[in-house]
C-alpha positions in Angstrom: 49.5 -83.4 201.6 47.8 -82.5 205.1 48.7 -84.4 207.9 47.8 -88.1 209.2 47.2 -89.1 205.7 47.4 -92.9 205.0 47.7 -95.2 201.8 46.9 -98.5 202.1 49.3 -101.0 199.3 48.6 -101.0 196.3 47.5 -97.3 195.9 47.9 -96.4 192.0 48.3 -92.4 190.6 49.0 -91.1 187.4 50.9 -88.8 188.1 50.6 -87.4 192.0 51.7 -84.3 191.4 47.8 -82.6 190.4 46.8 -84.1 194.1 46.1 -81.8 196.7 44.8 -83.8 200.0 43.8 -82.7 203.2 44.7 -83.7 207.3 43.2 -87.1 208.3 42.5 -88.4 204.8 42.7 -92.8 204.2 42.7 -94.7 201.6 42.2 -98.3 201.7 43.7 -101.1 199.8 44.0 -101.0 195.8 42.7 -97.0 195.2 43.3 -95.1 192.1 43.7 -91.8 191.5 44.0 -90.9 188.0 44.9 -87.3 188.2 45.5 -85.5 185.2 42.8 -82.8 185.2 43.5 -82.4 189.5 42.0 -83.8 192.2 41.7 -82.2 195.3 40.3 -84.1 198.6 39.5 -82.2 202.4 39.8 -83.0 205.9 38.9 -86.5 207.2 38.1 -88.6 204.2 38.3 -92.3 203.8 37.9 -94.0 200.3 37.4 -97.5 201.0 38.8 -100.5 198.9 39.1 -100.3 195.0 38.4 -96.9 195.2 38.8 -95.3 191.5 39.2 -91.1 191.3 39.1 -90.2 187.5 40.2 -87.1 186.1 40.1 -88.6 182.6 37.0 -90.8 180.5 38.4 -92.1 177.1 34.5 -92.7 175.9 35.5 -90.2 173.4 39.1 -91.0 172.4 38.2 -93.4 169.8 35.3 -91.9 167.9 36.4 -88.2 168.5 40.1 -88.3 168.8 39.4 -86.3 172.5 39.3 -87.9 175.8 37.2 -86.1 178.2 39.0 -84.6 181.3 38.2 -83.1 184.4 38.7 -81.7 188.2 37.7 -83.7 191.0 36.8 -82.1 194.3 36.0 -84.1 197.4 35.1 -82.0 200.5 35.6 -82.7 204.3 33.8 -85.5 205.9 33.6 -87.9 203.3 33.5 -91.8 202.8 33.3 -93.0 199.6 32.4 -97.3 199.5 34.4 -100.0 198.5 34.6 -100.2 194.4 33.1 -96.5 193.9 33.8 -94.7 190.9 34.0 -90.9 191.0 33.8 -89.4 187.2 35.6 -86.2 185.8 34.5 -82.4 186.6 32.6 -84.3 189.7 32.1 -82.4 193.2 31.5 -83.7 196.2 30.4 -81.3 199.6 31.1 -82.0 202.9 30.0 -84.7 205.0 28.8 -86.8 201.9 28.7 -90.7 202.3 28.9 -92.5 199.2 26.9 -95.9 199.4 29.1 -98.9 198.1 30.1 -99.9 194.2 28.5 -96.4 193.1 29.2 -94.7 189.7 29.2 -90.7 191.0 28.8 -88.9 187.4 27.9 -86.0 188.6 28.6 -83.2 191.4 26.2 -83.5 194.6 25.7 -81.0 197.8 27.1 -81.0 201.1 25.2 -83.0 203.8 23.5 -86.3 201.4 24.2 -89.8 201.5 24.6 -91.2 197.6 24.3 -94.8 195.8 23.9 -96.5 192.9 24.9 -96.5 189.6 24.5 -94.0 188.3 24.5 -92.7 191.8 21.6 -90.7 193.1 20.6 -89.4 196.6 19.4 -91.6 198.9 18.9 -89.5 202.2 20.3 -86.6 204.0 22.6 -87.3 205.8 22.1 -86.5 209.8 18.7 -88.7 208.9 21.1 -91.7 208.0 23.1 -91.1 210.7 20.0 -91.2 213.1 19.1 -94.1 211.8 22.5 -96.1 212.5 22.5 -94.6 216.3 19.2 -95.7 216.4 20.0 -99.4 215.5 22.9 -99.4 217.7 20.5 -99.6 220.5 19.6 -102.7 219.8 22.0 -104.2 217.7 25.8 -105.4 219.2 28.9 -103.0 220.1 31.7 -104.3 220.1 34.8 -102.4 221.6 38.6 -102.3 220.2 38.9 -105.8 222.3 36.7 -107.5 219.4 39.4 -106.3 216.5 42.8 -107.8 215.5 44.2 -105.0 216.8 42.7 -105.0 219.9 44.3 -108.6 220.3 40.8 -110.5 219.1 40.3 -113.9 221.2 39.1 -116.9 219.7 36.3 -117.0 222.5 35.2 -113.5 221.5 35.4 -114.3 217.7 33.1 -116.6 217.7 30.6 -115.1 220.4 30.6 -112.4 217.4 30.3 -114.5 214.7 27.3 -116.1 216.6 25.4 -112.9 217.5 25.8 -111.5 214.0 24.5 -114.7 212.3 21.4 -112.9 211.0 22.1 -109.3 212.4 24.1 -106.1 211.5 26.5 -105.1 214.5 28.8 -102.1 214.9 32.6 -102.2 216.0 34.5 -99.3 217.8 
């Protein structure tokens, strides 16, 4: 384990010890990391929410006796969405962003943003990302100030709730 790595409660493993993790890695509430075949995660990765890492599909078990295992490689610069599902003997490069609730059966390249079930490539990355900056030219910032714990007022709570009625925004 690399250092500045966080676990949000109520992180699950099978058995942590075939989990190698990088510096600057997070993991949001309710991940699981079923690690039986090895899993092995870079620098600067965040899984959100309900993440599930699975070195192990049981498809097989009942018909052929044989559950299917696998490694599980995640590189640096990652974010995987809330309720994503990466599969055994799946690789993922570096500076991948996986979209939301995305089944990732299968290994993709460094520098692609991925979604859907299965999950599929969606763009390249720095063209996403040029996008986003893009939008934040005309969409609301807000800074720490507008988080909990920047000490959120009730004044600028609801000036944000107001401007993002019908809008996306973008928090520091």
């Amino acid at each position: 384990v690399g250092n500045g790595v966080h676990f949000e409660p109520n992180f699950r493993c099978e058995f942590g010890y075939n989990i190698s993790i990088g510096n600057n890695f997070y993991a949001n509430f309710d991940c699981i990391m079923l690690d039986g075949g090895g899993i092995e995660i870079g620098d600067n990765v965040t899984m959100a929410p309900r993440v599930h890492v699975l070195c192990h599909d049981a498809s097989t078990k009942v018909h052929l006796g044989y559950t299917k295992i696998g490694k599980v490689k995640i590189g640096n610069n990652v974010f995987v969405g809330a309720e994503s599902v990466i599969m055994p003997n799946v690789t993922l490069g570096d500076n991948v962003i996986v979209g939301a609730n995305s089944t990732v059966a299968k290994s993709f390249p460094d520098n692609v943003v991925i979604a859907g079930s299965p999950a599929k490539i969606i763009a390249k990355t720095d063209e996403y990302l040029k996008k986003q900056k893009e939008q934040m030219e005309i969409a609301p910032c807000y800074g720490e100030d507008y988080t909990l714990r920047g000490n959120l007022t009730e004044e600028k709570k609801q000036q944000m709730q107001q401007e993002l009625e019908d809008k996306i925004g973008y928090v520091d």
